[in-house]
C-alpha positions in Angstrom: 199.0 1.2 244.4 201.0 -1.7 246.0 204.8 -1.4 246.1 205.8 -4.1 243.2 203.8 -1.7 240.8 205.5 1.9 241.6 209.1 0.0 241.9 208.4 -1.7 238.6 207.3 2.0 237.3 210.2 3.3 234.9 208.3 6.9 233.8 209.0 8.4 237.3 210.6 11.6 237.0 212.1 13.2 240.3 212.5 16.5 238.3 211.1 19.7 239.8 213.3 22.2 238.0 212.3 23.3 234.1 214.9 23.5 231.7 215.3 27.2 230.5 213.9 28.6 233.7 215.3 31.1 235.4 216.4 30.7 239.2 218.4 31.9 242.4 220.3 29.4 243.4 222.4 29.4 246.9 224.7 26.2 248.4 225.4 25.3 251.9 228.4 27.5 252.1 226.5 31.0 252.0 227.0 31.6 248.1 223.9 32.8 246.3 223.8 32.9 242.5 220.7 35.1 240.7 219.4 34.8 237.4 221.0 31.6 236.6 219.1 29.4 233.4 218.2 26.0 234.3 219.9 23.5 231.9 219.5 20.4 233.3 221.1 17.5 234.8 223.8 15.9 234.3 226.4 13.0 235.8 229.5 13.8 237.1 232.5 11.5 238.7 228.9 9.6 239.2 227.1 11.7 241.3 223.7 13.9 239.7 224.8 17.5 239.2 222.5 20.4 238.2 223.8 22.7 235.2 222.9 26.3 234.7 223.6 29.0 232.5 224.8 32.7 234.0 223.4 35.9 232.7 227.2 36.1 231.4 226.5 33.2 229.7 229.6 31.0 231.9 228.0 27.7 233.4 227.4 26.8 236.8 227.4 23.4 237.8 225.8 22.3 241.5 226.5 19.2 243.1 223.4 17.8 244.4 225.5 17.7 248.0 226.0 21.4 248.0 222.8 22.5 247.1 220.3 24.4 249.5 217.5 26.3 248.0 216.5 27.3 244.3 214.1 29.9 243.8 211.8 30.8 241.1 211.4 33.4 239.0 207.7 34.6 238.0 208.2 36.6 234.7 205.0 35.9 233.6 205.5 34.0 229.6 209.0 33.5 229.8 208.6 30.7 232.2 206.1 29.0 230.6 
């Protein structure tokens, strides 16, 4: 594929995270947060932020900056 056609591409999606998902997140600065609900992306101030859920229901926002691992949660059909 030459580089005109994937620039000229407007279907490509960067997303690896699934909305509804469960996931560990942790930042640069040490904090880990378990169990969080993936509920997608949003733009704030103009930069890409990820919003989740907590399992207290308050929402976490991550600034694409921050942001040093997510992991996974395997629990079988709830993730799909």
């Amino acid at each position: 594929m030459r580089l005109e056609e994937l620039s000229s591409q407007s279907s490509y999606n960067d997303n690896i995270l699934i909305e509804g998902n469960k996931y560990t997140v942790g930042t640069n600065d040490g904090v880990t947060f378990e169990r969080v609900e993936y509920l997608g992306s949003a733009q704030m101030f103009g930069k890409k932020v990820l919003k989740f859920s907590t399992v207290e229901k308050q929402q976490l926002t991550v600034n694409l900056s921050f942001h040093t691992f997510i992991l996974e949660y395997n629990e079988g059909e709830e993730n799909g």
